[in-house]
C-alpha positions, 0 to 999 in steps of 0.5 A: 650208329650212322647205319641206324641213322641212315636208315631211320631217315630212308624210313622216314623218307617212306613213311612220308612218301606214302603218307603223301600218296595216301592224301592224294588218293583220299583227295581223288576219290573226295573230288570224283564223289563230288563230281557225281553231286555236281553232276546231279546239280548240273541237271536238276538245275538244267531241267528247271531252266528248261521248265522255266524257258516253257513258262516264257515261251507260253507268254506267263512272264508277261501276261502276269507282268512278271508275277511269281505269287500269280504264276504259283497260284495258276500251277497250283490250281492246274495241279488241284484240277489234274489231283482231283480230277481223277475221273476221264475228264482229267485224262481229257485235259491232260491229252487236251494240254499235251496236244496243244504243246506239241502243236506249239513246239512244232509250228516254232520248229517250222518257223525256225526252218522257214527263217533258215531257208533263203 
C-alpha cells in the first residue's frame, strides 16, 4: 500500500511539474507575441513624433498659435490639392514642396556643423 502511495505522490510531483512548464512556456510565447505589437507600437508612434517635430520645424505651432482645428483644415486642404489635382501641375507642387524640404533640412545640417566647428 506505501509502494501505491509513494508512487501516486512522485506521479503527482510530475503532473505538477510539467503543469508548471507548460504555463511558462504559454506565458513565453504570450510575452514574445506581445513584444512584436509593442513593437509595432514603438514605431508608429515613433513615425508620428517625427511627423510632428516637421509641423514645429515649419513654424505651424506658432504661426497658428497652437491651433489643432487650423492645422487640421491646412492639411486637409493641401491633401484636397494634391487628391484633385491629378494633371502635371500636382506633380509640380509635390516636387516644388520636396525641394523646398531638403533645402531646409540641409541648411539646418550646415547650421548645425557650423555650431560644432570652433
Amino acid at each position: 500500500m506505501d509502494t501505491i502511495r509513494t508512487e501516486l505522490l512522485a506521479l503527482e510531483r510530475r503532473i505538477r511539474r510539467q503543469a508548471a512548464l507548460i504555463h511558462r512556456h504559454q506565458a513565453r510565447k504570450a510575452r514574445n507575441d506581445m513584444r512584436d505589437w509593442a513593437k509595432a507600437r514603438r514605431e508608429r508612434t515613433h513615425h508620428l513624433i517625427e511627423l510632428g517635430g516637421l509641423v514645429q520645424k515649419a513654424g505651424l505651432v506658432d504661426l497658428t498659435d497652437d491651433d489643432r482645428a487650423t492645422l487640421l483644415g491646412a492639411f486637409l486642404e493641401i491633401a484636397g490639392q494634391l487628391r484633385d489635382g491629378r494633371n502635371t501641375a500636382s506633380g509640380d507642387l509635390k516636387t516644388r514642396w520636396r525641394r523646398a524640404g531638403l533645402h531646409a533640412f540641409d541648411a539646418e545640417k550646415e547650421h548645425a556643423e557650423r555650431k560644432e566647428q570652433p
